[in-house]
C-alpha positions as CSV (number, residue, x, y, z in Angstrom):
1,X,12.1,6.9,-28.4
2,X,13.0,9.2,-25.3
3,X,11.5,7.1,-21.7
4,X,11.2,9.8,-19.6
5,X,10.4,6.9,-16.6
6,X,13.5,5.0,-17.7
7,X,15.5,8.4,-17.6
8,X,14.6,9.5,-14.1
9,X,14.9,5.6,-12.5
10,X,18.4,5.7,-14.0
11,X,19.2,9.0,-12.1
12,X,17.4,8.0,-9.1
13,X,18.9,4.5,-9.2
14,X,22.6,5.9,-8.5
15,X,21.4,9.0,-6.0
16,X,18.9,6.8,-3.9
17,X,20.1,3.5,-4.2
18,X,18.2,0.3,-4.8
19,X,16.9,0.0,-1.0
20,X,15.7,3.5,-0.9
21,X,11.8,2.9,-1.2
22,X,12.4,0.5,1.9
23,X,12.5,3.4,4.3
24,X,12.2,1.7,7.9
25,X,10.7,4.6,10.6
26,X,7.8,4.7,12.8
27,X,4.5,5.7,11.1
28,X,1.5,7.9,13.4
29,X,-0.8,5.9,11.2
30,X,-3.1,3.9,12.9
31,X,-5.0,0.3,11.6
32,X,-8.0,1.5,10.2
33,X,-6.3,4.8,8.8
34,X,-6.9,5.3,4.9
35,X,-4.1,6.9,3.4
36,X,-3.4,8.2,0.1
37,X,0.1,7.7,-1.3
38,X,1.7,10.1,-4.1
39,X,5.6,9.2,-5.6
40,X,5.1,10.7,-8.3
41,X,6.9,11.2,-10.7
42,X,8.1,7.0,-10.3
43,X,5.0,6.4,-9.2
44,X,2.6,9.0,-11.4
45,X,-0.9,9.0,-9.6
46,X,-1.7,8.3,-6.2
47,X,-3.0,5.1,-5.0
48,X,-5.3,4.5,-1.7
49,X,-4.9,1.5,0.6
50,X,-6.5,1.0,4.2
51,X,-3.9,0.1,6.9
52,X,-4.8,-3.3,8.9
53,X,-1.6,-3.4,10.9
54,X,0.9,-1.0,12.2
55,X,4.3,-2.2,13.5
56,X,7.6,-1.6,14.1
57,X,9.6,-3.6,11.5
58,X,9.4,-2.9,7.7
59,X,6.5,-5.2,7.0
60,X,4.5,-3.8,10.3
61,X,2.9,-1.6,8.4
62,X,0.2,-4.1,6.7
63,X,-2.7,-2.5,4.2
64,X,-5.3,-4.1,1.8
65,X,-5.7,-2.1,-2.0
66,X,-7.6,-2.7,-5.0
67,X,-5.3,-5.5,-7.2
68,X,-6.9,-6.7,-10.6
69,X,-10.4,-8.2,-11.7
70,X,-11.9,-7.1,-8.3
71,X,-9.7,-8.6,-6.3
72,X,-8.2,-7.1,-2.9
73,X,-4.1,-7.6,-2.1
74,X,-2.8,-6.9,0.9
75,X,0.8,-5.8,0.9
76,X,3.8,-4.3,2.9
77,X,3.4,-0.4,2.9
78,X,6.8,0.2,3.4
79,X,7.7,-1.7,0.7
80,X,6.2,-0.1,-2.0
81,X,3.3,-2.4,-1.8
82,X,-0.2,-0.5,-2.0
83,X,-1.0,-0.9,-5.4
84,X,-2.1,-3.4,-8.5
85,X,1.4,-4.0,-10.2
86,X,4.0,-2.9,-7.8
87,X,5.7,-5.6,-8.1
88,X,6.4,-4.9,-11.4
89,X,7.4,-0.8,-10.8
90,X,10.3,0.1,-10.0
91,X,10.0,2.3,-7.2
92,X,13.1,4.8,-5.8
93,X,11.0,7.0,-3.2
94,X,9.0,5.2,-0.2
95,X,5.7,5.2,0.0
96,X,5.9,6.5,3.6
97,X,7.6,10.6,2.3
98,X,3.8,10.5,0.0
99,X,1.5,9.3,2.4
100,X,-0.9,10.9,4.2
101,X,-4.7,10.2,5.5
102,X,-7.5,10.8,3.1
103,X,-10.8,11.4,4.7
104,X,-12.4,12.5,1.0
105,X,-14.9,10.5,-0.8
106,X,-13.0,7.0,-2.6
107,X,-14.1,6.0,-6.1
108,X,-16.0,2.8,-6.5
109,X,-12.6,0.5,-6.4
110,X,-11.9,2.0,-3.4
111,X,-15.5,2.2,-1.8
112,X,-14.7,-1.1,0.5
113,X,-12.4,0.5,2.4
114,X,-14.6,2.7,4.2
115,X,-16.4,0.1,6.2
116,X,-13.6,-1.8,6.8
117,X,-12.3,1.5,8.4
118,X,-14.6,2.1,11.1
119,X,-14.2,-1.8,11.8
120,X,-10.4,-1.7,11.8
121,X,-10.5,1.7,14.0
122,X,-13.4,0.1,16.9
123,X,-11.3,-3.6,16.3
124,X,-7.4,-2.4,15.6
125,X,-6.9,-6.5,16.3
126,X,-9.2,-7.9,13.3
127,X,-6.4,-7.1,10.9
128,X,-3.9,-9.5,12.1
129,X,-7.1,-11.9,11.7
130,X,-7.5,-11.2,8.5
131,X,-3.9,-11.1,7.0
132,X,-3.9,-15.0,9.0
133,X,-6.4,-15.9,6.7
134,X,-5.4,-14.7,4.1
135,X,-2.0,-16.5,4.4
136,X,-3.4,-19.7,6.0
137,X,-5.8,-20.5,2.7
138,X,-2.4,-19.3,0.8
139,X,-3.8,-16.2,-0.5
140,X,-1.2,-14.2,0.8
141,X,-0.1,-11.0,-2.0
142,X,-2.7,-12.7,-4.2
143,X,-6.6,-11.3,-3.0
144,X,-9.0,-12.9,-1.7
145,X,-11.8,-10.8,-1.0
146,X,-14.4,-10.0,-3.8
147,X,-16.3,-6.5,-3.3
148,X,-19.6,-6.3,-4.1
């Protein structure tokens, strides 16, 4: 049977290259900012994740998204990693040429983030708190937080 994902990753593989999702340029994204990422088509829908950290290097841009069983990940956006199984994806565009800020309203998996917005925007600083405990309690890439 025809894979039309298989098809175009094979096409992408040889005109992108394997590093091209790891795209390394500054951002005007801000922590706090909720952004909704497209790929499509390697990554067919778009996903929503909430910055907690902007940076310079490739993992300076930090954000928390909805991961499995109610969990909450936190991930490298310029990695690919703002959404439940991107680790498992193979992904040929970065996230950073389909992201832009979403100020509409977010489904229920996403509803945490808009608290944790305003708090990120008025304390730009309790992200870095909360990405150390995350990876002090060794929870790092594996969510830790439990919406209610």
């Amino acid at each position: 049977m025809h894979d039309p994902q298989k098809s175009r990753g094979v096409w992408a593989e040889g005109a992108f290259g394997g590093d091209a999702s790891h795209l390394n340029l500054p951002v005007p994204y801000r922590p706090g900012d909720i952004l909704e990422v497209g790929c499509a088509p390697y990554v067919p829908e778009p996903h929503y994740c909430i910055l907690t950290e902007v940076g310079d290097d490739c993992c300076g841009v930090q954000c928390l998204y909805p991961g499995e069983n109610g969990r909450i990940e936190f991930g490298a956006l310029k990695h690919g990693h703002y959404f439940s199984g991107c680790f498992n994806r193979r992904q040929y565009l970065s996230p950073l040429y389909g992201a832009k800020i979403y100020t509409g309203e977010l489904s229920d998996e996403y509803k945490f983030m808009k608290p944790l917005s305003e708090k990120l925007h008025k304390d730009p600083a309790f992200g870095k708190v909360l990405w150390k405990i995350g990876y002090d309690l060794g929870f790092y890439n594996l969510g830790f937080f439990q919406p209610q």
